[in-house]
N, C-alpha and C positions, 0 to 999 in steps of 0.2 A: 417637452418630454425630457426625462432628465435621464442617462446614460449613469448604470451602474459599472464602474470603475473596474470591480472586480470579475475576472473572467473566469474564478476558481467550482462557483457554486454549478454553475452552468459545463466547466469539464467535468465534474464528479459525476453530477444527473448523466452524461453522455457515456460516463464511466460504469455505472451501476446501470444500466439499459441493457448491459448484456451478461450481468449474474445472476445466476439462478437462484431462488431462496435460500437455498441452504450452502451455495458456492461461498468461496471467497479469493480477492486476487490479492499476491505479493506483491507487492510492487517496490524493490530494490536500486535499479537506478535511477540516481540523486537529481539526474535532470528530469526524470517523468516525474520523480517525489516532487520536483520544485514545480514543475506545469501544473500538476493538481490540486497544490497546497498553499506553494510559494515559500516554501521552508528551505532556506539557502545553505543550512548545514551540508557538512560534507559527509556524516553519516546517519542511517535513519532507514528503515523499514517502513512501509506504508501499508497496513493488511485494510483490505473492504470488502464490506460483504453488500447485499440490496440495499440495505437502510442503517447501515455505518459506518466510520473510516477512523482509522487508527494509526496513529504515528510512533513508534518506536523507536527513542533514542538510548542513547547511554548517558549517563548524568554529565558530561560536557557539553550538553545541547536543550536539555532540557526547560529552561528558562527562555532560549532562543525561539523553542518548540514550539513553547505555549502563547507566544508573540506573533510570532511568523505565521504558523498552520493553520491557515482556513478552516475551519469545519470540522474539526478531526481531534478526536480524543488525543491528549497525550499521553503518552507511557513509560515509565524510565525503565530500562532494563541493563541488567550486569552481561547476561550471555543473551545475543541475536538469537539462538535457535533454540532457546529455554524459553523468553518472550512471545515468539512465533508460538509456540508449542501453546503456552498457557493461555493464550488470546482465541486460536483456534480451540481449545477445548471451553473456554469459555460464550461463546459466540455458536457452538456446535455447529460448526463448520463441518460439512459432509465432503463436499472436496475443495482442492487449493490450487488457483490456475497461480503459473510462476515464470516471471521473464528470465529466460533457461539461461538468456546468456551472462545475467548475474548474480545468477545461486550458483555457490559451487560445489562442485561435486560431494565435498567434504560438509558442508553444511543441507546439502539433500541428503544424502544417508542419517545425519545426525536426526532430521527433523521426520525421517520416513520411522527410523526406530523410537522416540517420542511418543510419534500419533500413527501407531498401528493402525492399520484398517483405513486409514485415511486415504483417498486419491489425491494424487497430485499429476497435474497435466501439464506443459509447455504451455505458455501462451502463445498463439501462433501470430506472427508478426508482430508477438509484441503490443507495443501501443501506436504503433505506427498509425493504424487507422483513424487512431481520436486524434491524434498529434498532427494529422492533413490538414484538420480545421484551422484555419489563420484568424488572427486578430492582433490587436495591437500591440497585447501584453505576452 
């Protein structure tokens, strides 16, 4: 029996088990982007919804993106919360769970006056819970 190497396909499925159809989650720090994806940039946005995953960079990474990221569209973007905005309006995203301790205040206001009427939630611990699961990689 032959052991699939990559451990990325199997965190996202663990990942997407707890968005609701029309959710979607931000995912901003570059170590939980690299756990999901393995995208080593040092900048980059991860949005996911049930049955897609989306990586947002700015065109210094974009090349790197489309090498590196497992499974995951990629997307070149000029402004983070212009991209965030357009991805959510396209994907009709009803709400946006968000690891609170990497949006910043100044980039939640931007993205709340954007996408009116949108909810956005804290994720609550985070990704700490998928991150429990150990392996080699």
């Amino acid at each position: 029996m032959r052991h699939d190497p990559s451990p990325y396909p199997e965190r996202v499925s663990r990942l997407r088990a707890g968005i609701s159809e029309k959710d979607a989650l931000l995912i901003l720090h570059e170590k939980n982007i690299r756990y999901l994806t393995g995208f080593t940039g040092s900048d980059g946005t991860l949005m996911a919804g049930r049955d897609w995953l989306a990586l947002l960079v700015d065109g210094r990474y974009t090349t790197q993106a489309r090498g590196e990221a497992a499974g995951a569209e990629v997307f070149e973007f000029r402004s983070r919360v212009e991209g965030i905005a357009a991805l959510a309006g396209d994907r009709a995203a009803g709400a946006i769970g968000f690891e609170s301790p990497s949006l910043t205040v100044e980039d939640y206001l931007a993205l709340r006056e954007k996408l009116p009427g949108m909810a956005f939630y804290p994720l609550e611990g985070g990704l700490r819970s998928l991150r429990a699961v150990k392996n080699e990689t």
